[in-house]
N, C-alpha and C positions, 0 to 999 in steps of 0.2 A: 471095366467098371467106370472108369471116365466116360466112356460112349454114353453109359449108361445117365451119370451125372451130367452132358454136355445137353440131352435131351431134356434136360430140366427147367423149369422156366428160373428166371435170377430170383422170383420170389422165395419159390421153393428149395431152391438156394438156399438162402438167406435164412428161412424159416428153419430147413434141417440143422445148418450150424448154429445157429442160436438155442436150439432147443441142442444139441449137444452140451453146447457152452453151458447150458439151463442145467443139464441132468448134473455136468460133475459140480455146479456151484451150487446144485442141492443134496449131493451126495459129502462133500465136504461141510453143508450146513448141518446135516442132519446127526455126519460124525461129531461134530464139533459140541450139538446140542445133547446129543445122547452122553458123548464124556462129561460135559457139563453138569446136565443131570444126576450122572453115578458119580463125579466130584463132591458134587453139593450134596449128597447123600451121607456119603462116608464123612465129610467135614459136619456136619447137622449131627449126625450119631456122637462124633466123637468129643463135640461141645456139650450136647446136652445129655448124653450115656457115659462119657469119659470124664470131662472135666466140671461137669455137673454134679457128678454122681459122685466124683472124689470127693468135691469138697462138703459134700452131704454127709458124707459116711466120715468124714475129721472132724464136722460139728457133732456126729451121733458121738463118738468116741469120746471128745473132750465133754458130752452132756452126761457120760456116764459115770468119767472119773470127776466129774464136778460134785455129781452126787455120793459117789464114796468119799470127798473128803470133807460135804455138808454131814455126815452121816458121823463121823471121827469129833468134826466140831462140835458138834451138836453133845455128843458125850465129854466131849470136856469142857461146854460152856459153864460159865465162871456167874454168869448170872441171867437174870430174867430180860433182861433186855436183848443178852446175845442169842438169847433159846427161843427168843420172838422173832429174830432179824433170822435165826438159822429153819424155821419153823416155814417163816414168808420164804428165803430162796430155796428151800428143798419141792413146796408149792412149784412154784417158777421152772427149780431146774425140772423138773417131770412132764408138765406140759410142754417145755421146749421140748425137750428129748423126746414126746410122741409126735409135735407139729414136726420135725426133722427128717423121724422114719417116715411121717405120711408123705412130707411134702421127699424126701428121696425114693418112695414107690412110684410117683408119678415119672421121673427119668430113669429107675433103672432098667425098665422094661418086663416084657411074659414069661421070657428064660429065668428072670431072675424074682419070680412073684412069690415062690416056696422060702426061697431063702428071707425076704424081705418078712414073710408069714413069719418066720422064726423068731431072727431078730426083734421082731414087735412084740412074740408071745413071752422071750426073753427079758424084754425090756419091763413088760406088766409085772412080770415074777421079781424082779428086780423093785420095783416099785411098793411090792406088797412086802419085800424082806424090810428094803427102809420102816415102811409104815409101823412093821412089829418091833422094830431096832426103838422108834422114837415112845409107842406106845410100853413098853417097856421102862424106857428111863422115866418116863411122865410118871411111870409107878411107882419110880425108886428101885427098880429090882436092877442095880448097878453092873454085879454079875450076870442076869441074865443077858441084863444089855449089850457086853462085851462078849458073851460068846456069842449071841448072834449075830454082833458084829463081826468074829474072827469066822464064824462058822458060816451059816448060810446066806450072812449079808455079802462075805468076801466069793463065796460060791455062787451066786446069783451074777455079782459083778464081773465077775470074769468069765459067766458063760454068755453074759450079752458083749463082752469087748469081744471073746473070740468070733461068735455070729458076725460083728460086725467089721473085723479085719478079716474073716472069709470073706464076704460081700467086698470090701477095697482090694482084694486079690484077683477076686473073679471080673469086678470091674475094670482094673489092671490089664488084665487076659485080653479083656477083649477090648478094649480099646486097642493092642497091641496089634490084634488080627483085624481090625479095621482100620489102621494103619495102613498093615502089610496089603489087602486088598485094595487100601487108594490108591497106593504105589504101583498094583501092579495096571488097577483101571489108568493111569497115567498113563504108564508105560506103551501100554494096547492102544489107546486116544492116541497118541502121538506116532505110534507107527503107524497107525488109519490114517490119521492127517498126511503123514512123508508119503504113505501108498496114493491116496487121492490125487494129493499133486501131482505129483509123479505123472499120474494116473490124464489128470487137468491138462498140464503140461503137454503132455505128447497126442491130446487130443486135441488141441490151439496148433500142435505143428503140423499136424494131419488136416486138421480144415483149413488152415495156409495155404500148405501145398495144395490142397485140390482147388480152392480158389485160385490159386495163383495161375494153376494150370490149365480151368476151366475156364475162370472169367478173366482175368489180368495179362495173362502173357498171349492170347488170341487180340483183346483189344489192345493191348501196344502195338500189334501186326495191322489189324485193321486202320487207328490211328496212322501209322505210317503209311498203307497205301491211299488213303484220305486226303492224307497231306501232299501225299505225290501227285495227285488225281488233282485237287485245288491247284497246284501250283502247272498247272497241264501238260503232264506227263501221262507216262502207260502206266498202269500195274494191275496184277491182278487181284482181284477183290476176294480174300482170304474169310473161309467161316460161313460159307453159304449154304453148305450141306445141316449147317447146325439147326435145330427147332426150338429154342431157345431166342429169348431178346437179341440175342447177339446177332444170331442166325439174319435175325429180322433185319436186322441196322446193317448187315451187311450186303441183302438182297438189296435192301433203298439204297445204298453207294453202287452197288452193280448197275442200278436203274439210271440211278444220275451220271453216272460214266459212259453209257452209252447215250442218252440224254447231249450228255454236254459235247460227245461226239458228231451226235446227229447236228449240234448247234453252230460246232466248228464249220462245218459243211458248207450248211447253211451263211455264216457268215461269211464265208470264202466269196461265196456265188457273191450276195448281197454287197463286196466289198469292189469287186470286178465290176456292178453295176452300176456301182457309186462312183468310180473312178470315170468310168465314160461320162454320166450324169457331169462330173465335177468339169471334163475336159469342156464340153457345150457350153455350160454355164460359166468357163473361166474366159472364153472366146467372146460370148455373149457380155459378160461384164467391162473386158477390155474395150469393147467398140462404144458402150455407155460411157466407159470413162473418159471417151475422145470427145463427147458431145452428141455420137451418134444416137439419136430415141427411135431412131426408125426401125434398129435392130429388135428380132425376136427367136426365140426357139423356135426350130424347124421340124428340129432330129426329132426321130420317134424316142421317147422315154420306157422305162418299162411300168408297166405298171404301177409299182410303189410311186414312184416320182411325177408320176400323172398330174397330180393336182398341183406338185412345185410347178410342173411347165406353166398350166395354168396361170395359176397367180403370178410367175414372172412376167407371164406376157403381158397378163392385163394390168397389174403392176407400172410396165414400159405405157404401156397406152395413156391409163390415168396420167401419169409424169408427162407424159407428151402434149397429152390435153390441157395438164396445169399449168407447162411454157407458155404455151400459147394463148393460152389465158391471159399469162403474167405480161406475156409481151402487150399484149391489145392494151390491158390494164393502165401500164405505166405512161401513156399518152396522155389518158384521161387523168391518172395522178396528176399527171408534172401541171396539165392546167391548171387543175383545182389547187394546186400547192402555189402556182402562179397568183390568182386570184386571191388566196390567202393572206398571201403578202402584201397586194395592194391596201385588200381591204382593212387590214393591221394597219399600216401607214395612215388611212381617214382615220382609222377608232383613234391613233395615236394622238393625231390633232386635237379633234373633239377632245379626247381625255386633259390635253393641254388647256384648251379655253374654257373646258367645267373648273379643273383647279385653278385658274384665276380667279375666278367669280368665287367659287369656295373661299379664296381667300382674303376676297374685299366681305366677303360674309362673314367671316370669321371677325376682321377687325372690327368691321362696326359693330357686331353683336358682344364682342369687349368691352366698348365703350359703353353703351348700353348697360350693361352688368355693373359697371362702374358708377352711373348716373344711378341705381337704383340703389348699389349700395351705402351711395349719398344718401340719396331721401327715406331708404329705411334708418341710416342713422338718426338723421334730421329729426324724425318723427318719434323716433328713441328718446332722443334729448326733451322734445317736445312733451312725448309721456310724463317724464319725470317731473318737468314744469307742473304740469299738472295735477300730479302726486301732490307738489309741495301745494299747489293754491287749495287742494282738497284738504290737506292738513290744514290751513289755515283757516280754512274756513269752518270746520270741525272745531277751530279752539274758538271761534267768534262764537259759535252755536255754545260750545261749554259756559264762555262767559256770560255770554245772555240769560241764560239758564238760572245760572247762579245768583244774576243780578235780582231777575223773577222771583226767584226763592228770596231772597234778600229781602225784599218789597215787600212778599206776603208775609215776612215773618214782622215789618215794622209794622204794617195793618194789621196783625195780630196783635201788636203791643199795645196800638193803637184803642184797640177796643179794650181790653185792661185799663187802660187809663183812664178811658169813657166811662167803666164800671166805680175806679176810683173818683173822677169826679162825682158821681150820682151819689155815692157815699159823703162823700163832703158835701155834698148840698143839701143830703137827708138830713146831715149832722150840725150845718148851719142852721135847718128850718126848726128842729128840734132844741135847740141853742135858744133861738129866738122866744118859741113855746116858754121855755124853762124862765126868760129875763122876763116872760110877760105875768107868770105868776110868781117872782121874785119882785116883780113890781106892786103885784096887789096886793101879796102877803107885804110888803114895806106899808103901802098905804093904811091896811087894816093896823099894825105897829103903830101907827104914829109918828111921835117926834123921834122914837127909837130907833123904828126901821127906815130915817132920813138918807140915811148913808146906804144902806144897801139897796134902795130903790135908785140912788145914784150910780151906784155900781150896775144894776138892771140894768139900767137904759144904757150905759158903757156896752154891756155886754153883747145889746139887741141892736146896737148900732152896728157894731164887731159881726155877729152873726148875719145882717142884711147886707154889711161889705164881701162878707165870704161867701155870700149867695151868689154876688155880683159878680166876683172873679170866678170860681164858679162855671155861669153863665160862659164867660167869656173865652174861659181855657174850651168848653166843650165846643163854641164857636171855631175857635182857633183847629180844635182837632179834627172837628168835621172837615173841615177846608183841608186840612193834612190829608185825610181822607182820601178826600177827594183826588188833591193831585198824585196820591200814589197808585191810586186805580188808574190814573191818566198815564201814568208813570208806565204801571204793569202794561197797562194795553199797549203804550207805544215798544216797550223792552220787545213784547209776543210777536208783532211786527215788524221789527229786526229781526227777529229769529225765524221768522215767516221768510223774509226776503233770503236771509241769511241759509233757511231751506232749498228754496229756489233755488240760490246761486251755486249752492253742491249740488242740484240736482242738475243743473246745466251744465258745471265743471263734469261733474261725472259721463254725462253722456258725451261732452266734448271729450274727454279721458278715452269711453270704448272708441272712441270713432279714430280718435286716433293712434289705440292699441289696434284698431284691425287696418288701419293705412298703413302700421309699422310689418303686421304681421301676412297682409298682402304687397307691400315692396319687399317683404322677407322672402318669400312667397315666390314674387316675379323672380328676384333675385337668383334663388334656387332654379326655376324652370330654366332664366336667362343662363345659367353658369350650364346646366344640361343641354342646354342648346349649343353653347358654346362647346361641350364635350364632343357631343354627340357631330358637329360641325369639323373640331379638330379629328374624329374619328373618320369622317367624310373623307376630309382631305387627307390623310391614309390613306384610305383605301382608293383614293382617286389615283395616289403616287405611286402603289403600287400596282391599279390595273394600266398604270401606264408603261410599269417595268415589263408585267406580263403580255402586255400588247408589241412590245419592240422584242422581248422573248416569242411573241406568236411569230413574229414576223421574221425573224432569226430563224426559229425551228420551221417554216414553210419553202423560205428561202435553202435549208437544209433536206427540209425534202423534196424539194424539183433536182438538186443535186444527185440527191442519191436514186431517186428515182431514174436519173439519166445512166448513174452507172448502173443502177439495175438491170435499166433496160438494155446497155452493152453487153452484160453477163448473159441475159437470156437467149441474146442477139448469137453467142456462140453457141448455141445447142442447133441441131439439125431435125426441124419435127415434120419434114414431108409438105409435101402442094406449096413446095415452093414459096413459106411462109417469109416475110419481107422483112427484115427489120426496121421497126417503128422509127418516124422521123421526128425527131425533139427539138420543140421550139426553141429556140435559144429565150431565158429567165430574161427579164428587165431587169437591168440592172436598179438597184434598190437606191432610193436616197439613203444619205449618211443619218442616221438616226441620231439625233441630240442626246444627250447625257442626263440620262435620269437621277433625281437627289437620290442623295446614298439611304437616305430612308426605306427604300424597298431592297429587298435580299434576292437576289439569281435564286427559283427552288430547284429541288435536284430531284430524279426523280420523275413520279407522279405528282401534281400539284394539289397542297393542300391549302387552302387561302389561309393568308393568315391575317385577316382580320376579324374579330372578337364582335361579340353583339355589342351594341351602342350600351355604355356605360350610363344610368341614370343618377346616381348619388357620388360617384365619385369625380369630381370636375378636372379635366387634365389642363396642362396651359395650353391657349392660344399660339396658333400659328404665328410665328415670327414674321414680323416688317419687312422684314432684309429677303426673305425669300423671293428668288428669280423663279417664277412659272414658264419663264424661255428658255430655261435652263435645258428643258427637255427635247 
């Protein structure tokens, strides 16, 4: 059977015990569901047939003896109110007691429909002896009422209590036997559950063991000759015969086993070949390492190593070439490195004799800046002058003004008074009029109007005097007139000149707000020049540092240039190659000491002077500085 199960793929495998596993976890579901079912059956019955039905048939019982003792009160009510109140619950109890049996035929069931027919047609009969019990007393027939009452009321009653305690007996019964049947469906459930497990159980040990044996305990065999086989030992390759995955996984390790046999092999040869390869090449490196380039592979290689030979050799060649190169090279270096030198020593000078003159530039262009920011003060101060003469001349022009005004407003006054004269002269000529017919009317009087024709001519005398003055004042005014128009015209002609002279101060004022504001002007450009000059001589100091570093670093390369050329000088490159002969360096002059203003860079050189600064003015180069210094 195994044989049979080994030829099986792992799917199918897997597939048959899980559907094992399947069949008993749905033979234990189906047990499980089916006692559930018949549980819930018998418990359903015995709630609503058992204890449903009891409690049906103890309200029919207590609705029956309610009405035998409405039936008792009723014959011995004592008055009309109690015969009404026993009247209404004998109503009440009767429909209860039929709602009871209807609503207890609904749970006792089909077994028990005859019985329940009984009880009901017992209970009507019962209903109808009351009714003759009450229709009786309502006649007064007091004896008939009481033996109906002992006779057929109490025979009617007791044959619906007994109907209806057979019915709680029979209900009894059989709740009893559905009881005894849950108990026994328990019993049977529970021994199908212990059989199924059981059952479960030794079908879980059974597909164990045959996986264990089919697929588990083969690949821990396999596993371990895998592992022997990686770690390069023998074994043999277990499970080949198998037609299953396993089978499979096992044929590809037998594959790779001989695989990595054929590899060993293989590697063996390749490793003998390598060793010879290594021995040439370790011969051929030793003789490079002595200087020799003229060395090359001879030996035959094998194949694989073909193209190392190759490139070693051309490799040696290239390198041979590039000595030889190097040696020719370092001749024509150490010149040019010579030459470098020199020519750093002229730059050197030059750079000395530019920063002197930079620095007589520097002073006078100080001074300079200083003489301007004299005359832009100068010219400052001069503005203000100005300012005040135009104020002052501004209040000459006020005054004048006011004096003008002043004038016309007395020539205004002037002509009022002209207006009042002409009144008092109208009023003297009219005076006189009056004295000269206070003279006639006197004369037509007579000796009567003696006196007031004396008084007349007083009057007319009076009136020709004030004619007179009069006359005289307008004379006078005219002339006043006169010299106040002479007056205004000369005031307008002040204020004329007095125009003029602000309008000259003024113009003198821009001319010399734009003298102030071009020395302001110069001054700025001057202090830029001046920056822009100390920035000069920076950068003068420090291409002089960089010039005796050129001359330093050239002087450094004819050096190393010479040992270069010793170095190369030991290598052996064939045709009898010479070593290069090096001109011994000139010794350099002692370079002068640069101001500490410039910094040694380190390094690739990054210059470090800044673009010329236009607004912000640095100080002038110092007096005291030595440009021999360098």
């Amino acid at each position: 059977m195994l044989r049979i199960v080994n030829s099986w793929p792992l799917a199918k495998k897997l597939l048959v015990a899980f559907a094992l596993l399947g069949a008993l976890v749905l033979g234990l579901g189906v047990n499980g569901y089916a006692s559930n079912q018949t549980l819930s059956g018998v418990a359903k019955r015995h709630v609503e047939n058992g204890i449903t039905g009891l409690s049906g048939l103890t309200d029919i019982l207590a609705d029956i003896r309610e009405l035998r003792i409405i039936v008792y009160s009723y014959y011995n009510a004592a008055s009309e109110k109690d015969t009404a109140s026993l009247v209404e619950r004998r109503a009440k109890g009767e429909a209860k007691l039929l709602a009871d049996i209807d609503a207890y035929s609904k749970v006792a069931g089909t077994d028990f429909s005859s019985s329940v027919d009984d009880l009901r047609a017992k209970a009507t009969s019962l209903i109808d002896a009351n009714k003759t019990i009450f229709d009786l007393h309502d006649k007064a027939d007091q004896a008939g009422a009481l033996a109906a009452i002992k006779g057929v009321g109490k025979e009617k009653s007791h044959d619906a209590i007994e109907a209806a305690d057979d019915l709680l007996t029979k209900t009894r019964d059989r709740s009893a036997k559905d009881n005894e049947y849950g108990q026994s469906q328990s019993t049977f459930a529970f021994v199908m559950t212990l059989l199924l497990s059981a059952i479960a159980f030794a079908g879980l040990g059974a597909i164990w063991l045959i996986i264990n044996r089919t697929v588990a305990q083969p690949m821990a065999k396999l596993t371990e000759a895998t592992t022997v086989l990686a770690k390069g030992g023998e074994a043999e390759v277990p499970s080949r015969d198998r037609e299953d995955e396993l089978g499979k996984i096992a044929n590809a390790v037998e594959q790779f086993r001989l695989g990595a046999k054929s590899r060993a092999e293989a590697d063996a040869r390749s490793a003998a070949e390598l060793r010879e390869v290594m021995a040439t090449l370790r011969e051929t490196l030793q003789a490079l390492s002595h200087g020799d380039l003229t060395a090359e592979i001879t030996a035959a290689y094998p194949a694989a190593y073909a193209e190392l030979k190759t490139n070693f050799n051309e490799a040696v060649t290239s390198l041979r070439t590039l000595i030889s190169s190097v040696m020719e090279s370092t001749a024509a270096i150490h010149t040019g490195s010579n030459e470098i030198a020199s020519a750093s020593e002229d730059l050197a000078r030059r750079t000395e004799a530019n920063a002197a003159s930079l620095e007589e530039t520097s002073a006078a262009v100080a001074q300079m800046d200083e003489r301007l920011r004299a005359m832009a003060a100068s010219a400052g101060r001069t503005v203000e002058r100005a300012d005040g003469a135009i104020s002052t001349v501004s209040g000459g022009r006020s005054i004048a003004d006011e004096a003008v005004q002043a004038m016309t407003r007395v020539a205004d006054s002037a002509k009022g008074i002209d207006s009042v004269i002409e009144g008092l002269d109208k009023i003297a000529f009219q005076t006189r009029v009056l004295a000269m017919n206070a003279a006639v009317e006197a004369g037509r009087a007579g000796e009567a109007g003696r006196g007031f024709a004396v008084v007349a001519d007083l009057v007319s005398a009076l009136a020709m005097r004030a004619e007179e003055e009069a006359g005289r004042a307008r004379d006078q005014l005219t002339a006043t007139q006169t010299d106040i128009v002479a007056a205004v015209e000369m005031v307008e002609k002040v204020d004329g000149a007095l125009a003029n002279i602000s309008s000259d101060v003024s113009e003198v004022h821009t001319l010399l707000a734009e003298m102030a504001t071009d020395n302001a002007a110069q001054s700025t450009a001057i202090t830029q020049i001046s920056s822009a000059i100390g920035t000069m001589d920076q950068s003068t100091q420090q291409n002089a540092a960089m010039v005796e570093e050129t001359s330093a670093a050239a002087r450094n390369l004819s050096t190393e240039v010479s040992s270069l050329s010793d170095q190369a000088g030991r290598f052996t490159v064939g045709n009898a190659v010479a070593r290069p002969a090096m001109r011994q360096a000139p010794t350099p002059t002692p370079s002068r000491p640069v101001r500490p203003a410039a910094k040694k860079p380190s390094g690739n050189y990054v210059s470090p002077v800044k673009a010329l600064p236009l607004t912000k003015p640095v100080a002038t180069a110092s007096s005291d500085d030595d440009w021999t210094s360098f």
